[in-house]
C-alpha positions in Angstrom: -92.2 10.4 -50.0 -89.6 13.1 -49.1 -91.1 16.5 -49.6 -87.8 18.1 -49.2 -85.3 15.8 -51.2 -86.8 16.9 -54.9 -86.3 20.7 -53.9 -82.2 20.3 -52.9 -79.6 20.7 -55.4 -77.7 17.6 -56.1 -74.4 19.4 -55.1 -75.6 20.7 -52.0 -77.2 16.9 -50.8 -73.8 15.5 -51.4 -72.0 18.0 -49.1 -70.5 17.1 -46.0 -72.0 19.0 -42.9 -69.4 21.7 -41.5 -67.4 20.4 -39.0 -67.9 23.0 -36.4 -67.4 23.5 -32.5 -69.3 22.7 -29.8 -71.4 25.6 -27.6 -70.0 25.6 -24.1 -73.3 26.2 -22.7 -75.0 23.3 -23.9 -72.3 20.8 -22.8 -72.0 22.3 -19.6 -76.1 21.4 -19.0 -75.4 18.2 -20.4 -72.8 16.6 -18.6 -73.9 18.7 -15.4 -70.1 20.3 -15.2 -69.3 23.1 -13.4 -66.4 24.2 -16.3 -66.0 23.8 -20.0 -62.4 24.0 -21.1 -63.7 25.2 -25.3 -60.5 24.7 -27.1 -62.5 23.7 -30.3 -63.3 26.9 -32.3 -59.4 28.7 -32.4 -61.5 31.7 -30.2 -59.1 34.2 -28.6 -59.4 33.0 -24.4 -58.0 37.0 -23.5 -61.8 38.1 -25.0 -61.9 41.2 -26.9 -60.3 44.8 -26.4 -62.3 46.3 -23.3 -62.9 49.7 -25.3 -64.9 47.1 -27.8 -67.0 46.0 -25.1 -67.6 49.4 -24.2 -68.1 50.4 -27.3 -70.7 47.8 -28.0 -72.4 49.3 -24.7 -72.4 52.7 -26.2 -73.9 51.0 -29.4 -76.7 50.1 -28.1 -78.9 53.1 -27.8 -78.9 53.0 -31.9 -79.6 49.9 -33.0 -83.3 50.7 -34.4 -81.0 52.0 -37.2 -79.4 50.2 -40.0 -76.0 50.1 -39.8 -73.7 52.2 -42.1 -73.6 49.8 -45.4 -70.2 51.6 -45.9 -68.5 50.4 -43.1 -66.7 54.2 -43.2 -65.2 54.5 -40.0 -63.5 50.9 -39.9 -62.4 51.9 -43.6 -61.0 54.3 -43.0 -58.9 52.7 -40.1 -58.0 49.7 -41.6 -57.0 51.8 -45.1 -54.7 54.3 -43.4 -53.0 51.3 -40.7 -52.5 49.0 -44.3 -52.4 51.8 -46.5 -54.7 51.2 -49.3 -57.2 52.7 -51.1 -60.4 52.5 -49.0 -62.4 51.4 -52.2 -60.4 48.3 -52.3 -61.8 47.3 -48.5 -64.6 44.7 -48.3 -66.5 43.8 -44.8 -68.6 41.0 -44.4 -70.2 38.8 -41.5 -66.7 37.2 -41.1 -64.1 36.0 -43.4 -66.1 32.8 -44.5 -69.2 35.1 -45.5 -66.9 36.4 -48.0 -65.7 33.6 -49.1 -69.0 32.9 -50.0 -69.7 35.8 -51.5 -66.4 35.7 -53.4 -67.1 32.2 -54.8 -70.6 33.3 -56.0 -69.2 35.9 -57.9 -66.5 34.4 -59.9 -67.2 31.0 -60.2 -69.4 28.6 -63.0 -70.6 25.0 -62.5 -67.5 22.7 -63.4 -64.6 24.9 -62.7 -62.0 24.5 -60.2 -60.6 26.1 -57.3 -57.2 24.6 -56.2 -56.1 24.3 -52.7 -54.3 22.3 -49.9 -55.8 19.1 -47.7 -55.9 19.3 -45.0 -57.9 22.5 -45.4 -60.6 25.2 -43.6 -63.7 23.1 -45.0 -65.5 25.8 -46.8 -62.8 26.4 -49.0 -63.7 23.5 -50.4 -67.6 23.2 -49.5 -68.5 26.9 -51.2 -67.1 25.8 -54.7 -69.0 22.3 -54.6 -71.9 24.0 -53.8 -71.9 25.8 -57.1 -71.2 23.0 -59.2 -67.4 24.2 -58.8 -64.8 21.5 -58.0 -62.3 21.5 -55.3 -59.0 20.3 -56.0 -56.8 19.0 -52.8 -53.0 19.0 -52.8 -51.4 17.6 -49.8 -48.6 19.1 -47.8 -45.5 17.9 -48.5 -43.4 15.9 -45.5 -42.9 18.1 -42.7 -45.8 20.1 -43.2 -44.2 22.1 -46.5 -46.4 23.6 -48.5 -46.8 21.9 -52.0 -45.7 24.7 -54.0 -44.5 22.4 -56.7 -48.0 20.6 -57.0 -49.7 23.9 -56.8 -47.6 25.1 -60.3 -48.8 22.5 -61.8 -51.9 22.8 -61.3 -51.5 26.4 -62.3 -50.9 25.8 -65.3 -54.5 24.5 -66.6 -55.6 27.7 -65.3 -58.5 27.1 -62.5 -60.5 29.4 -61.5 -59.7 29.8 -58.3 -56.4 29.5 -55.7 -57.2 29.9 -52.4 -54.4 29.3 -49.8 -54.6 30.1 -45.9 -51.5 30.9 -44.5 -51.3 30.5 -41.4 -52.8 27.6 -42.7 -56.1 26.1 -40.7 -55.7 23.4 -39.3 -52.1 22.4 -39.8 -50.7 25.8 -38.8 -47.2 26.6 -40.6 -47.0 29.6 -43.1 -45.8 30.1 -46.5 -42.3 31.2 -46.9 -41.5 34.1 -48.6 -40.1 32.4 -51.9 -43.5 30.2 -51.8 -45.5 33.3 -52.5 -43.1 34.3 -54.7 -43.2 31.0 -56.9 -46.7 30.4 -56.6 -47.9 34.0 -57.7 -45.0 34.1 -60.7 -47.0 30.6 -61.7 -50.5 32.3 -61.7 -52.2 33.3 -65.1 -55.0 36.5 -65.2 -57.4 33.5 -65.4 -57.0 32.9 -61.9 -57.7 34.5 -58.9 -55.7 34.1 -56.1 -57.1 34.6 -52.5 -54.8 34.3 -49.2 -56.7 33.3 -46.4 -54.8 35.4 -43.5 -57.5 34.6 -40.7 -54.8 33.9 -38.1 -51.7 36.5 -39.0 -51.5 38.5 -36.7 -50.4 35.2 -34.4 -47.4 34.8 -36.4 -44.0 35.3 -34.9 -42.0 38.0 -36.3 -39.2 36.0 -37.7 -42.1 34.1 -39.7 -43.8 37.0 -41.1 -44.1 37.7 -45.0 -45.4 40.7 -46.2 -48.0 38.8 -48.6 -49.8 42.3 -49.4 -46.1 43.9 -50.7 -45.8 40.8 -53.1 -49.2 41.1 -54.0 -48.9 44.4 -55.1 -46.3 43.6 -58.0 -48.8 40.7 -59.4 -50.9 41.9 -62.4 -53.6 38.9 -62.0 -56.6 40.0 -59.8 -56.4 39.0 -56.3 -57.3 39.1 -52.6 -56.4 39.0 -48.7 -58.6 38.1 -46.1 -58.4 38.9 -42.3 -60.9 38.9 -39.5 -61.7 40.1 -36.5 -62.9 36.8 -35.4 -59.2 35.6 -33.9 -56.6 37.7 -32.5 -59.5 40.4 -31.7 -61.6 38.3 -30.2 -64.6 39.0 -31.9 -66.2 36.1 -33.0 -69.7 36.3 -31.5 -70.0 39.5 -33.4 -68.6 38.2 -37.0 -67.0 40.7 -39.2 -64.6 40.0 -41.5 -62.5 41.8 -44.4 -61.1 41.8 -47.4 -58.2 43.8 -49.6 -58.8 43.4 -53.5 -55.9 44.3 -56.2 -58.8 47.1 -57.5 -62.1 48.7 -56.2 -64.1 47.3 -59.3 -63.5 43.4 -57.9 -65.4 45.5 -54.9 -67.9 46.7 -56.3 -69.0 43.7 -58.1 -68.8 42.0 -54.6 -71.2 44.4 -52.9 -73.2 43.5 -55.1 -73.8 40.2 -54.2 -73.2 40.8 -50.7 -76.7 41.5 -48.7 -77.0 45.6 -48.4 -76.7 45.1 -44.9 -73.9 42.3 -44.3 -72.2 43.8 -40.8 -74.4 44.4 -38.1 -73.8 48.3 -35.7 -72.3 46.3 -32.8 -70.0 44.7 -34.8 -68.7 47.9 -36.6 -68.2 49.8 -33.2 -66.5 46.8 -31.6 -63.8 46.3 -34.4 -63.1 50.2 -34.6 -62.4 50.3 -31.2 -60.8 46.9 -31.1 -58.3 47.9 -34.1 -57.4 50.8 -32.5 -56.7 49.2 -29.3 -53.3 47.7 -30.7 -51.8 47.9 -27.5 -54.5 44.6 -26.4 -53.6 42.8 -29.5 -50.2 43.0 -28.9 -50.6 41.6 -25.7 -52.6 39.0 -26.6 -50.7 37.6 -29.5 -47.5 37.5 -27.7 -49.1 35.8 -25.2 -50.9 33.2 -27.3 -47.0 32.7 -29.0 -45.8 31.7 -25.5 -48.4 29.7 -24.6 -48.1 27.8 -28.1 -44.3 27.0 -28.0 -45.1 25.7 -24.3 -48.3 23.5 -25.2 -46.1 22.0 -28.7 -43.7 21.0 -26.0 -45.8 19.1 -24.0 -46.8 17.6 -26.5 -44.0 16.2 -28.1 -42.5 15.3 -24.7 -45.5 13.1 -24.8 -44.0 11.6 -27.9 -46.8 13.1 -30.2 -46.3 14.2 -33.5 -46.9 17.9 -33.9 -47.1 20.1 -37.0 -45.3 23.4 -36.6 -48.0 26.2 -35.9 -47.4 30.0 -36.2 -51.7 30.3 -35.6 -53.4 30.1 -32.5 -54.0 26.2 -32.3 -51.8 22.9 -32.7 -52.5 20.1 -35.3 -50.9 16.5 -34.1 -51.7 12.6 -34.4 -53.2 10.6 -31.7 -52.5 7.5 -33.5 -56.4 6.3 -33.1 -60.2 7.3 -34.2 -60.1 11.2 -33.6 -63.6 10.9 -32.5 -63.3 8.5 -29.8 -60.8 10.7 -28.3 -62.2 13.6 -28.4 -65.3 12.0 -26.7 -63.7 11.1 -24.2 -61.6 14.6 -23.3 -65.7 15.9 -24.1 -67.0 14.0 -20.7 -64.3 15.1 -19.0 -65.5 19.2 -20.0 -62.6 19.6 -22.4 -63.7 20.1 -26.0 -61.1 19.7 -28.8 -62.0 19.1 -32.9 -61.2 15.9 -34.1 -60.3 16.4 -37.6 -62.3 14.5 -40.3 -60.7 14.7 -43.6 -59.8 11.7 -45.3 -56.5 10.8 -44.3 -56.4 12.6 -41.5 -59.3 11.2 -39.1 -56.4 10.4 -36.2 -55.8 14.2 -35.7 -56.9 16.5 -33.7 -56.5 20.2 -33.7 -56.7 22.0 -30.1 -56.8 26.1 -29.7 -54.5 27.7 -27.6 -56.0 28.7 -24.3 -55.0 29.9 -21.3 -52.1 28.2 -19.1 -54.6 26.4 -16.8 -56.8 25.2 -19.9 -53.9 24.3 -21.5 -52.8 22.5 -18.7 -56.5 21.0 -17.8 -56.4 19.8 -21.5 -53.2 17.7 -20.9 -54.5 16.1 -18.2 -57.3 15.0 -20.2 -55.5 14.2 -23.2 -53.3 11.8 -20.8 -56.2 9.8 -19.4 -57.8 9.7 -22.8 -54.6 8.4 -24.6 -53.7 5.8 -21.7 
């Protein structure tokens, strides 16, 4: 007999198993390659700020300490650049951790948390593995969001509405009259949660001020961003959120572990958010490199959704998984994407030139 199988939750047995990236280092031992091309996990390929590494090396000396459950420093950063009231700042050990969190504190067993297929997985795993249910609207042709689907489903009043714009995987953003329409549709029942992992990729013509519109809706909400992207940062995990009021926060440290956000961490994102002159220089190059890859792409003759993140969503037209194998023993690591109905697409992060262009080559010898 199973000792284990009695002791796990029905709703956590029936779970899928995250669908996450490779480790370069393991792969590279493996295949006995002398480079990995990891263009799996959306990671930044500039690497962090060098005053965060530095600061991480000046962190050091301290870390028999506990680090400052406040987070005060990066509050007060992050409040004064978005300004906000730093009460209404969250940190935890990346964006997901609070989505976690988030979940736990607001949702019961049978309610529902609405939001789009193809999706970031734990928006859907973390309700189902409270007894919550996910409900999965599709994009609408071209890659629109289903804003009409999503007022519908408003209106029985879930629990939760959780949209990531840029969206992970597919890319595109919300449109200014989307948030509009989608937050005029929302009751106080429901909390709504933008997922903005990637917007600091998005090109400036593209942009929507989500937190402005936010700010006229009387139902409770909440933004989250991370340092895990376009900062480069995602060895160290922190992540953060902006609530409508500082009760939702603290209600949500206390379900978060006293200690969520480790000293290196905190000294590497201040230093790394005040370093805006690296981020701008990584986004805009990550903005080239993505119109150039899409390109490719499509002069290939592949399908590819609009992206304003920092990776490209498209169709092979066969099993993703027998393609990305085969780009895998060639050193070049991609995600296939395994959601049902979507299981020919792949989703590749935006690299540098030469990975980009090392991934091409791949991807031709793997699609011939």
């Amino acid at each position: 007999m199973d000792s284990v199988k009695p002791l796990i939750r029905d709703e956590v047995a029936s779970l899928p198993a995250y669908n996450a990236g490779l480790h370069p280092e393991n792969l590279r031992r493996q295949l006995g390659l002398a480079r990995i091309v990891k263009l799996d996990s959306n990671e930044n390929p500039f690497g962090p700020s060098p005053k965060a590494i530095e600061a991480v090396k000046a962190a050091a000396s301290t870390l028999y300490r506990y680090p400052d459950r406040n987070e005060t420093a990066l509050r007060a950063l992050i409040s004064g650049a978005l300004g906000v009231e730093p009460d209404r700042l969250a940190f935890g050990d990346g964006s997901e951790d609070l989505i976690g969190i988030i979940y736990r504190m607001c949702m019961r067993p049978g309610e529902v948390a609405v939001t789009t297929v193809p999706s970031f997985g734990l928006h859907q795993i973390w309700a189902e593995v409270l007894g919550a249910r996910a409900l999965l609207l599709p994009f609408e042709e071209g890659w629109r969001f289903p804003v009409a689907a999503i007022e519908r489903a408003l209106a029985d009043r879930p629990r939760v509405l959780i949209l990531a714009s840029p969206s992970n995987p597919v890319g595109v953003v919300m449109t200014a009259e989307d948030v509009d329409r989608v937050l005029a549709a929302c009751g106080p029942e429901t909390l709504v949660i933008f997922d903005e992992a990637y917007v600091e990729f998005i090109s400036p013509e593209a942009r929507v001020d989500v937190l402005a519109r936010l700010a006229r809706h009387e139902g409770p909400w909440v933004v989250l961003r991370t340092f895990s992207k376009a900062y480069g940062l995602a060895g160290l995990r922190l992540g953060y959120a902006i609530a409508r009021d500082a009760d939702f926060i603290r209600n949500l440290y206390k379900v978060r572990s006293p200690f969520a956000v480790n000293a290196a961490a905190l000294a590497a994102a201040e230093a790394a958010f005040a370093d805006t002159q690296h981020l701008g220089m990584v986004t805009g190059a990550i903005r080239g490199l993505r119109g150039e890859l899409r390109a490719a792409l499509m002069k290939r003759g592949l399908k590819v959704a609009p992206s304003e993140g920092n990776s490209l969503f498209f169709d092979v037209k066969k099993d993703s998984k027998a393609v990305t194998a085969a780009l895998r023993e060639k050193g070049v690591l991609i995600k296939p994407w395994l959601e049902a109905g979507y299981t020919s697409f792949v989703r590749v992060s935006i690299g540098t030139r030469s990975e980009n262009e090392l991934f091409l080559t791949a991807l031709d010898a793997a699609l011939a």
